[in-house]
N, C-alpha and C positions, 0 to 999 in steps of 0.2 A: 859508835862514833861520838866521839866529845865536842858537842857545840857550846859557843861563849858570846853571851848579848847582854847589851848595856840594858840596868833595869835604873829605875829612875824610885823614890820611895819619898814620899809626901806625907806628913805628918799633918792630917786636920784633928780640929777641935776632939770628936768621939769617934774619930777610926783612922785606920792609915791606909795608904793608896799606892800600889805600884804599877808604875807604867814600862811597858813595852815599845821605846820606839820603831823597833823592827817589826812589830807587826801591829801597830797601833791599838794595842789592845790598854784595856787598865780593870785593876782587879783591887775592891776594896773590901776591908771586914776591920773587926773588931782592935786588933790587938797585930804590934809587929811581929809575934813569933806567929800568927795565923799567917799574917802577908806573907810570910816567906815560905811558909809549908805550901799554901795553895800555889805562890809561882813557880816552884820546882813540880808541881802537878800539871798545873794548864803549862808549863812551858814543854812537860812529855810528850800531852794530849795535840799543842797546835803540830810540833813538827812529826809526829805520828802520822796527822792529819793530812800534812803537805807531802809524807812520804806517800800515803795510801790515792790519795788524789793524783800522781805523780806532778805534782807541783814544784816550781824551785822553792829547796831553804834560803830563806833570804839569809846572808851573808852579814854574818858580825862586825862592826866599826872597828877599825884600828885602832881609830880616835876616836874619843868624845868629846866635845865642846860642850860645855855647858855655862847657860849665862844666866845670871841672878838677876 
């Protein structure tokens, strides 16, 4: 099944940060091509998770707002 969630990606001073609104998580490390590798990892591992738990996937935005 192909799931699709807004990730959010923060650029600080010595490392980068993406957020998960959908599941309020956030995952930071060194470098953007690390961010991206590990949120295709933890984004297999949460809904793996919610599948094994029998938990709802929380459900993708249609929209996103986002405000500066």
């Amino acid at each position: 099944m192909l799931y699709e969630y807004p990730a959010i990606f923060h650029m600080i001073e010595e490392a980068c940060r993406i957020s998960f609104p959908n599941f309020g998580r956030i995952i930071q490390v060194a470098s953007l091509f690390d961010v991206m590798m590990k949120s295709l990892v933890f984004l297999a591992h949460i809904i793996t998770n919610y599948g094994d738990k029998d938990l709802p996937v929380p459900t993708a935005e249609e929209e996103l707002v986002v405000f500066i």
